[in-house]
Structures are given as C-alpha cells and as structure tokens.
N, C-alpha and C positions, 0 to 999 in steps of 0.2 A: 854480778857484783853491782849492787848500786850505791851512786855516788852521791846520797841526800842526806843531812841533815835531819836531827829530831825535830826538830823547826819546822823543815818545810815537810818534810812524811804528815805531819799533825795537824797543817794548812788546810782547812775545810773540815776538817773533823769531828772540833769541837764546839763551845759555845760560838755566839758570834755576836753576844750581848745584846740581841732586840726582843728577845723573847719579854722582858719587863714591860715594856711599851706595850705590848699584847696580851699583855696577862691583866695590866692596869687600864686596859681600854674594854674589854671582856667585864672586870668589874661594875667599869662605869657606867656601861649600859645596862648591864641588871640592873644596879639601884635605879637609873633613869625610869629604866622599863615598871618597877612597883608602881609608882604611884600612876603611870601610864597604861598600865594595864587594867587599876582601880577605876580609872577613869574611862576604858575602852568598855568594861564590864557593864558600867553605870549608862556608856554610849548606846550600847546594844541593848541592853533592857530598856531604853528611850524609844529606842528603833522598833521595836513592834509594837508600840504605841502610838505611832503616830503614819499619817499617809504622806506620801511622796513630796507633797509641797509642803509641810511645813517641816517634815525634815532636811527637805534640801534649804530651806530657809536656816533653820536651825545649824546644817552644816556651812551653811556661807557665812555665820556669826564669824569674826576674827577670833575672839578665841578657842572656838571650837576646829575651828581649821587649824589652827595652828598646831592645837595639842594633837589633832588625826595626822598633821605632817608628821611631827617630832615621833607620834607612837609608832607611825610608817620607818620613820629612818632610825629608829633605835631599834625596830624587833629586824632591820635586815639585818643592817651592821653588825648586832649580836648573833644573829645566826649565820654570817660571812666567818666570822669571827671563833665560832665555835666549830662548821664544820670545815672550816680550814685548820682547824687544828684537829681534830679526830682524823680525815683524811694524808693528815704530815705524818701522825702517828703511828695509823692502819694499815695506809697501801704504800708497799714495798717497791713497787715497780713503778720505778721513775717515769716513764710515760703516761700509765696510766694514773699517775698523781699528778703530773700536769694538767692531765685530760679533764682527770676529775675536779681541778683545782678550777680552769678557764667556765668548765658547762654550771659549776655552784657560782661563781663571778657572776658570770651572763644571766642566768637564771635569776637571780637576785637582783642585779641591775635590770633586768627589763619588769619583774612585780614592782619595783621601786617606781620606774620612770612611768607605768601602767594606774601605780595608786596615786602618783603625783598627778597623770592626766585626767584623772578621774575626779581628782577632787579639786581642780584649777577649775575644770569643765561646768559642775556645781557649782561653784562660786559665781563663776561667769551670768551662769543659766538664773542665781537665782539672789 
C-alpha cells in the first residue's frame, strides 16, 4: 500500500517548463547561423585564393575575426543544443545519457576553446 498523493506520484514526470527556453535558443541560432554560414562560404572560397600571410592578415581584420568568433560560438551552441536533445530523446539509459550528455559538453567545449586559441594566436601573429 502506498501512501502518496496524485501530486507527488506525478513529481518528476512531467513538463518542468524549460523546454521553451530550448527550443527558442535552437531557433536563434539557425537564423544566426544563415547569414554566418553565407559568410563562412564566401570566407573559404577567399581562403584558397590567397597565401598564408595575407590571409592571416585578412583574418586579423576586426571584423573578420569577429564574425569567425560569432560563426565559431553559434555552430557549437546549436550543435550542443541539438544533440542534447536527440540524445534526452534516444538513449534510455540514464547513465549512458549522462555519459553521452558530459563527452558532447567536453567535446564541444574544448573545438570551442581550440578555435578561440587559434584565432587569438593569428591575431596576435599577425
């Protein structure tokens, strides 16, 4: 015989009302991501046009660094974003969805802090 409440049996089960916030941040980086992608398209067709130094010059312009940060931290985030939610969806086994949830985290933060060092590095250099 148990002695709970429809209240508490239903405690964890249902929504838990963040999913909006997630779903509206998922958007916001696709749209981010077109015109950044447009721009990433036009960066790489540059890129085998030119030799090492004037593209690293070219990348040390401020706003060309800037938009290579912004396309860096908008195609993680949306891909944080996406396969944390195909993995909440997918895998059933609560450990192996944390497992999977920390190695996409880490995985994602260290191309982040690797494209961030890489393009400070070029700035610096050039």
């Amino acid at each position: 015989m148990e002695f709970r409440t429809a209240l508490g049996k239903a405690i964890g089960l249902g929504s838990a009302h963040t999913g909006s916030g997630h779903w509206w941040m998922q958007r916001l980086t696709a749209i981010a991501l077109i015109p950044l992608s447009l721009w990433m398209i036009w960066f790489l067709n540059r890129l085998v046009a030119l030799d090492h130094t004037a593209m690293s010059t070219w990348v040390a312009h401020p706003w060309n660094s800037t938009f290579l940060l912004a396309y860096v931290c908008a195609a993680c985030y949306h891909a944080q974003l996406g396969l944390k939610e195909v993995i909440v969806d997918y895998v059933h086994h609560t450990a192996a969805r944390v497992c999977s949830l920390i190695v996409i985290w880490l995985g994602l933060l260290f191309l982040l802090l690797l494209a961030f060092a890489s393009i400070v590095r070029i700035i610096a250099n050039g």
